[in-house]
C-alpha positions in Angstrom: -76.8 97.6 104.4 -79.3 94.5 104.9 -77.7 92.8 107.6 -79.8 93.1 111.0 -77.5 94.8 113.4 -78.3 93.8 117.3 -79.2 96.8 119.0 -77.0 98.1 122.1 -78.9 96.0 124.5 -78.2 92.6 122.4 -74.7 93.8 122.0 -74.2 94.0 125.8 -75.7 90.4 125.9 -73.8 88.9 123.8 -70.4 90.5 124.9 -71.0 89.1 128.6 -71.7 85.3 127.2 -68.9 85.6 125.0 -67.0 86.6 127.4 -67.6 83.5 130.2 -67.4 81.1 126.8 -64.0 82.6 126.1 -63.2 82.0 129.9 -64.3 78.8 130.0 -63.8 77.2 126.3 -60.5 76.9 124.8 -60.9 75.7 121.4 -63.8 78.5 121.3 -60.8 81.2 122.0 -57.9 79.5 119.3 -60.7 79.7 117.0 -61.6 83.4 117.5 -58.4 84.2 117.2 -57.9 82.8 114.0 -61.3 84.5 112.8 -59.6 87.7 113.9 -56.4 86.7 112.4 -58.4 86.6 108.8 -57.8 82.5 108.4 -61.4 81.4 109.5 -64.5 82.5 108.1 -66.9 81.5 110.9 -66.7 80.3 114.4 -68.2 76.7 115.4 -71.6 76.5 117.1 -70.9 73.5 119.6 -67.9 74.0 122.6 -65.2 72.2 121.5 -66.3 72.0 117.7 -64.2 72.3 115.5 -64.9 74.7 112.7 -67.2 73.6 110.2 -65.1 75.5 106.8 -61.8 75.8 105.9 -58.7 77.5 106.8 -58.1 80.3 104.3 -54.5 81.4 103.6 -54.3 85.1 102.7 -52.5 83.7 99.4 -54.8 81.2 98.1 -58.5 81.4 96.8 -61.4 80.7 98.7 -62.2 77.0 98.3 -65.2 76.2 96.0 -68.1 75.3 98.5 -70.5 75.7 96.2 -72.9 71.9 96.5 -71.8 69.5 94.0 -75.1 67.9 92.2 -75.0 64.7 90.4 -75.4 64.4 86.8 -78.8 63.3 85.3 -78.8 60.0 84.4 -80.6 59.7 81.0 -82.8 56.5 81.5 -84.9 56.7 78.6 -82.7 53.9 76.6 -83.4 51.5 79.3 -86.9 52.4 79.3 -87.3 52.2 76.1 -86.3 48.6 76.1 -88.2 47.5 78.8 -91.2 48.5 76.6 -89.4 46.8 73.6 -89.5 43.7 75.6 -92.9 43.7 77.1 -94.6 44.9 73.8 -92.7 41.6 71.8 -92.5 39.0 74.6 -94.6 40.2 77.5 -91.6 40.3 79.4 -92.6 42.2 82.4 -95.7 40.4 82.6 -93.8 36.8 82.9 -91.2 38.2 85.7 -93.8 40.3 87.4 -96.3 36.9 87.4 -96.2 34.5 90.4 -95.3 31.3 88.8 -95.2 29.2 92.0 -98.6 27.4 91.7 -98.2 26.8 87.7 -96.9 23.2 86.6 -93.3 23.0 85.1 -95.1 22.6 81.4 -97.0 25.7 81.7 -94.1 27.6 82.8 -92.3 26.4 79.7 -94.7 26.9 77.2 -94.8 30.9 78.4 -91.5 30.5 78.5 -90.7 29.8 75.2 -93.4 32.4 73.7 -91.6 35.1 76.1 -88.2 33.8 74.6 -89.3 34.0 71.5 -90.5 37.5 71.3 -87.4 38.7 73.6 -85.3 37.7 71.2 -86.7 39.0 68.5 -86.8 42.7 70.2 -83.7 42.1 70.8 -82.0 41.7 67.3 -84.5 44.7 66.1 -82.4 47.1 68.6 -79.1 45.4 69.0 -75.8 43.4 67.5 -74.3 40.6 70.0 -71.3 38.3 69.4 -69.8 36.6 71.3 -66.5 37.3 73.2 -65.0 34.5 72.6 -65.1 32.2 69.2 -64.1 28.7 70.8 -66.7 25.8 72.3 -67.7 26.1 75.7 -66.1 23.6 78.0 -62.7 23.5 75.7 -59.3 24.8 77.1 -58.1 28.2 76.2 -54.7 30.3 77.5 -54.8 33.8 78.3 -51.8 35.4 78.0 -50.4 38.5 79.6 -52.5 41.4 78.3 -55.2 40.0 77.7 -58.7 41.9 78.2 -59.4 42.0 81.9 -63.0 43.7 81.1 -64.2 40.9 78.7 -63.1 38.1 80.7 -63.5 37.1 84.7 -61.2 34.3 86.0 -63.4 31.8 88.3 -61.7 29.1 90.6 -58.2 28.4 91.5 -56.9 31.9 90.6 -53.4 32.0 91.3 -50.0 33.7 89.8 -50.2 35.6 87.0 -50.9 35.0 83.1 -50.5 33.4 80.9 -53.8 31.5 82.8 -54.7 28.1 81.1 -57.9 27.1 81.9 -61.5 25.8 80.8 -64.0 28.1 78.5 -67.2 28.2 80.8 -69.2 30.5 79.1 -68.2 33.0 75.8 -69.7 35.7 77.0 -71.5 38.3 75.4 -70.7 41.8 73.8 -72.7 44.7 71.7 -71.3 45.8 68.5 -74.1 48.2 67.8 -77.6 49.9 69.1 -80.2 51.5 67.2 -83.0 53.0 69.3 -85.1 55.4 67.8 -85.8 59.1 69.6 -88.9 59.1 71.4 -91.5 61.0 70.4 -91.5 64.7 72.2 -93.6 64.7 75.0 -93.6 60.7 75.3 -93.7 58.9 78.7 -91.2 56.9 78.8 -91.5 55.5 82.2 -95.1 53.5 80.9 -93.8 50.7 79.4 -96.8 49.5 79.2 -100.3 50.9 78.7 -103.3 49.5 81.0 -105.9 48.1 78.2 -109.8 48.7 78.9 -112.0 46.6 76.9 -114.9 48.6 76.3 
């Protein structure tokens, strides 16, 4: 056996202070009886704890303790289209730059070359439509069962459908993406290389 068994002194040691604690703590007493009734597992460390596992029933299983660990969220897709967007429209370079001390036209003119090359990363790796087919800022009614996730109601929400109201925006959704697998061993987290002129 591997467990390290006090020797006779210990034992005498521990037997008096467990014997005042059971004197003086009540919940510490319920709970060793139930540990030498076979429903607890463990006694609490505090006085007045209360015990830190379950109660076992002699005909049920042990309850799974075992740690729960999160699933690994695979990032590389958004990675990869950082890099998409910085390597066609410098697009981490215009949000990253401070544009407070640049006049309105110079702010436009990167904007529109950031724009540009955004957009055209953008139809390399993915299809958008739109949600809806009709002009913004015409009236539509939504009747009952109608798509919760592709539309959000905004304003004087009140009742329930069908909802008459005015098209704000059409929204956007993605029909299809294409990214292609990263190279083994590639870094996806450098979405952009430092350059050195040499």
């Amino acid at each position: 056996m591997s467990e390290n068994i006090p020797g006779l002194a210990s034992r005498i040691g521990l037997a008096i202070a467990a014997f005042f604690r059971l004197l003086l703590d009540g919940a510490y007493a319920s709970q060793l009886q139930k540990l030498n009734a076979g429903q607890l597992t463990a006694l609490p460390e505090a006085r007045g704890a209360k015990p830190e596992v379950a109660e076992v029933k002699p005909d049920q299983p042990a309850p799974d303790v075992s740690p729960k660990t999160k699933p690994i969220r695979d990032l590389g897709p958004a990675l990869q289209l950082l890099e998409l967007l910085q390597r066609e429209g410098r697009f981490i370079d215009f949000l990253q730059q401070d544009i407070v001390s640049f006049s309105d036209s110079d702010v436009g003119a990167a904007a529109r070359i950031v724009h540009q090359g955004c957009k055209r990363a953008l139809d390399q790796i993915a299809t958008i439509e739109t949600i809806r087919k009709e002009p913004e800022g015409g009236t539509l009614t939504l009747d009952a069962g109608f798509d919760a996730k592709a539309h959000r109601l905004v304003g004087n929400v009140q009742g329930g459908a069908p909802y008459r109201g005015t098209l704000k925006h059409r929204g956007w959704r993605v029909t299809k993406v294409t990214l292609e697998e990263p190279l083994p061993g590639a870094t996806l987290e450098v979405v952009a290389q430092a350059e050195i002129e040499l």
